[in-house]
DOPANU-69584 format. One record per residue (C-alpha): z negated, x negated, y; residue in one letter. Coordinates in steps of 0.05 Angstrom, whole numbers, plus 5000, padded with zeros to 4 digits. Each point is the difference from the previous one (the first is absolute). Example, Ala and Ser with C-alpha at 12.3 -4.5 7.8 and 13.67 -1.06 7.14 Angstrom:
! residues 2
484447544910A 501349735069S 
This chain:
! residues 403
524625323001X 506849555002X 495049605059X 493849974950X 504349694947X 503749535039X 493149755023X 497450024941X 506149564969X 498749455049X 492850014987X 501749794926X 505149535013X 494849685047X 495349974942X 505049704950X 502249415053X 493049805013X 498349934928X 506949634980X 496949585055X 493549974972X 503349744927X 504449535034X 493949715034X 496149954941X 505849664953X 500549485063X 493349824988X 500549994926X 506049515007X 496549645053X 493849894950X 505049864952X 503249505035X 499149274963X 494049495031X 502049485039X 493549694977X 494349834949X 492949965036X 495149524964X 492849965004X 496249405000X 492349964994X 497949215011X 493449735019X 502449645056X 492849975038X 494849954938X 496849544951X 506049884966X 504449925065X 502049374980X 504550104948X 501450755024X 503449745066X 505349514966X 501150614939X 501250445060X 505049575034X 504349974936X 500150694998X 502850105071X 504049474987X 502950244940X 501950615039X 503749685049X 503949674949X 501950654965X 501850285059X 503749525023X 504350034936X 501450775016X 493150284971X 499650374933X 505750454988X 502449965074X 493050235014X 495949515048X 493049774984X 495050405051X 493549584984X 493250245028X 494549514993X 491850095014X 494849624994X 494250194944X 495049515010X 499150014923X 497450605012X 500450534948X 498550685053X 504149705050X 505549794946X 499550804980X 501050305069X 506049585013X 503750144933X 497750855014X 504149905072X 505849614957X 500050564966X 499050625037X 503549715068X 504549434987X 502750174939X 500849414962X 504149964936X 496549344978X 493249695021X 499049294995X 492249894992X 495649324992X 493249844982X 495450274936X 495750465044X 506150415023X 504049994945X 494650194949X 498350565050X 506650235007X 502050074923X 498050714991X 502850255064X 506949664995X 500650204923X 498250785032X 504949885055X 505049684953X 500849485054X 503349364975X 494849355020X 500749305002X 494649555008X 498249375005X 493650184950X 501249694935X 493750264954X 503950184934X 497550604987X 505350265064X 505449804944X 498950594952X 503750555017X 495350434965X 494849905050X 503749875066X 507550274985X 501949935083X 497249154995X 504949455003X 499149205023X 504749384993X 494749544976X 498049924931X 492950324996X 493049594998X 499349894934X 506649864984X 499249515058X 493049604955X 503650134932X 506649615028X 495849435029X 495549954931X 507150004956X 502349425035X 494249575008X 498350084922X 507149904978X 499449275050X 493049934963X 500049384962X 493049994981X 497350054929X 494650375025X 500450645028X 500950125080X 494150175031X 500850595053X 495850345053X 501250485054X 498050135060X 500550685043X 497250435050X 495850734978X 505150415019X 505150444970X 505949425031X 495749554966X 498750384932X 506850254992X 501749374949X 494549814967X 500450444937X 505849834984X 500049315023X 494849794946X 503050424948X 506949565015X 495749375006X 496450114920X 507050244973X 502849225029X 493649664977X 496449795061X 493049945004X 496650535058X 493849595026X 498350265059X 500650605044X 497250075077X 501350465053X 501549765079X 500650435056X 506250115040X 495749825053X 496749434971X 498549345042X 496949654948X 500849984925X 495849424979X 495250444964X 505750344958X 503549324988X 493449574968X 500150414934X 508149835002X 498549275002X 495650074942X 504850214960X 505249705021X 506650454993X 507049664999X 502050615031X 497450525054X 503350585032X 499050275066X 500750755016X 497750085066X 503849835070X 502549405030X 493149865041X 495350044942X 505549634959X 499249455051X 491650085003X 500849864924X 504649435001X 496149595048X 493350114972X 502349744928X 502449485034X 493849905025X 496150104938X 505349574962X 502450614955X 505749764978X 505650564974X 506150245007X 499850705049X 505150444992X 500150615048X 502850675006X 505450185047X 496050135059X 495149424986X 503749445014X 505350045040X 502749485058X 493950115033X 496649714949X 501949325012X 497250065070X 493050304985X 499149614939X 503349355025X 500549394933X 494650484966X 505650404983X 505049514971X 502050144934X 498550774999X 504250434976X 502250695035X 503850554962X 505750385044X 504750494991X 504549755056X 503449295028X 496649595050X 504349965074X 505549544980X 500150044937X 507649974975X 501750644986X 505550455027X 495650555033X 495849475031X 505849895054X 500050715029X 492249965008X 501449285038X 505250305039X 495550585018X 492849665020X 504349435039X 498949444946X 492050115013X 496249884933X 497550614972X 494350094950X 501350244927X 497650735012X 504850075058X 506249884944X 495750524953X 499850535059X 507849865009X 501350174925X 495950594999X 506350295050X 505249714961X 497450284936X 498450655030X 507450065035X 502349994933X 496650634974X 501850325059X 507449794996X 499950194930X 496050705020X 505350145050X 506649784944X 496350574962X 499550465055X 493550114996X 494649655059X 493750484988X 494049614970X 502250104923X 506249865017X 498649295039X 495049934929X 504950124949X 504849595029X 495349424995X 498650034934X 506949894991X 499649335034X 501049434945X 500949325015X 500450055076X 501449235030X 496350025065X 504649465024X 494949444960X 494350165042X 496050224946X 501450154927X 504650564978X 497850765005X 499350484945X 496550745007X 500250474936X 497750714997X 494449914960X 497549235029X 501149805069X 498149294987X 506349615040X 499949464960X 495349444959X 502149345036X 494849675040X 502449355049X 495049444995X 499249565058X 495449375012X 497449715049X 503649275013X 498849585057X 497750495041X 504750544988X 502350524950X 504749694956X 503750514944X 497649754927X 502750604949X 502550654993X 495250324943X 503350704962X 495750324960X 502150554944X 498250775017X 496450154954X 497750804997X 493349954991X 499649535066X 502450615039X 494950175051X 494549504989X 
């Protein structure tokens, strides 16, 4: 019996050691998931092969390069920048399998998307995921928290973008008459976003609307669109469409001796303008929401320093913002504790006044209006290049909020 016992003794204390060893194990891992990140992964969605490739590419460089940066200044909370960047093609399918393997696979804390196709097909999903999203999408309705709560973008919204450009030509109006005004955009929901509120801006200043046509994106002639135009002669026309069709329009009222002032949204006319549109374009105006390469500003030396003192186009310094602007919700996120998707979103909405280094106006986010600001930067086309005219800042006014 003394034998059974003894054996049986052992046999227990056999038992016990192996599951001490089992708990140790299992608090190693738990400590070993526990352990701080030594990084923040970042997704970025960019049509860098599609129709709107040509603006995509440059946003996408400032992206990268704004990652470099804040990595090179220690990351965000002593967390390096992990970006991962795939093409879309503007491609709304494509632009949905990619941000499902961000999400599943790579697990990003942050996405930074692009275009209207992906962005507007992403809204319900990242609101479900409560995935924070930055885009370079700037249809106002993405401003109301209401109806996309995970939406945020560093550029002041479409319409702010007309209403800015119509305050500061009818305050420069000296005119007894009213200004006459026309616009110009494509049938699509880019194109559309605006309008609405564009002409209700427009009556509440006084201008006179006269005329209203549509041109494709694709368009390689708008002569047909432009003859009503030069019947009625607008003082002013704006241009919601791309830079190609912006230049197609130019040179065929130059053609057809239309002569108005075009002003043009922010990816209308940009410094590509001026080589598709040659002296058509002189005297256009294009709304931004960031500097020009070169511009004096302090920010505008890092981006020198990092592209090698090679000029850079307007979207590139937008894509580059986007990080900086992001970094800081994150960085605030992580002060909090907190880097889970409502934690990266609150923090943002804490965000007032944020001075991307004077690349582009201050930032603001509020819980209940993502709108980062209401100042629009006018440029004009001056002997041959894009030449800074005004800094427009508009009031936010409530009932502007999502339209």
């Amino acid at each position: 019996m003394n034998v059974l016992k003894k054996i049986a003794t052992a046999f227990l204390m056999l038992l016990l050691a192996a599951a001490l060893a089992a708990c140790g194990g299992e608090d190693k891992k738990a400590e070993k998931a526990e352990a701080p990140a030594t990084e923040i992964v970042v997704g970025a969605m960019i049509d860098l092969s599609g129709p709107t490739s040509t603006v995509g590419n440059p946003y996408a460089d400032g992206i990268k390069a704004g990652a470099e940066y804040l990595n090179e200044i220690g990351g965000v909370a002593g967390r390096k920048i992990k970006l991962l960047m795939v093409d879309t093609a503007y491609n709304a399918q494509q632009g949905l399998s990619i941000y499902k393997k961000f999400v599943t696979q790579d697990k990003v804390s942050v996405v930074q998307c692009f275009g209207t196709a992906v962005t507007e097909a992403l809204v319900r999903t990242v609101a479900k995921d409560e995935m924070p999203c930055f885009s370079a999408s700037y249809s106002a309705h993405l401003t109301d928290p209401a109806k996309a709560p995970y939406n945020f973008f560093i550029a002041a919204d479409y319409t702010t973008q007309v209403r800015a450009a119509l305050k500061y030509f009818r305050e420069n109006w000296t005119e007894q008459r009213a200004p006459k005004l026309a616009f110009i955009y494509p049938d699509h929901p880019y194109g559309l976003a605006p309008i609405a509120g564009a002409k209700e801006y427009a009556q509440e200043l006084g201008f006179e609307i006269v005329g209203e046509e549509n041109v494709s994106l694709k368009a390689i002639d708008a002569t047909t669109q432009l003859l009503p135009l030069k019947k009625v002669q607008p003082d002013f026309c704006w241009i919601g469409g791309t830079t190609p069709s912006t230049a197609v329009i130019m040179k065929d009222a130059k053609k057809l001796g239309l002569a108005t002032t075009f002003f043009a949204n922010i990816w209308g006319a940009d410094e590509n303008i001026i080589k598709m549109a040659g002296d058509a374009c002189e005297g256009a105006y294009s709304l931004q929401a960031a500097a020009v390469y070169g511009q004096d500003v302090p920010g505008m030396k890092i981006i020198e320093r990092l592209t090698d003192n090679k000029p850079q186009m307007t979207h590139f310094t937008r894509g580059f913002v986007s990080m900086l602007v992001m970094a800081e919700g994150l960085k605030r996120a992580a002060a909090a504790g907190d880097l889970s998707g409502p934690g990266i979103k609150a923090a943002l909405e804490t965000v007032r006044d944020f001075d991307p280094m004077g690349l582009a106006p201050a930032i603001s986010y509020f819980p209940d209006d993502h709108r980062p600001n209401m100042a629009v930067f006018l440029y004009q086309v001056k002997d041959g290049k894009l030449s800074f005219v005004f800094s427009e800042n508009l009031e936010r006014r409530k009932e502007w909020l999502g339209k």
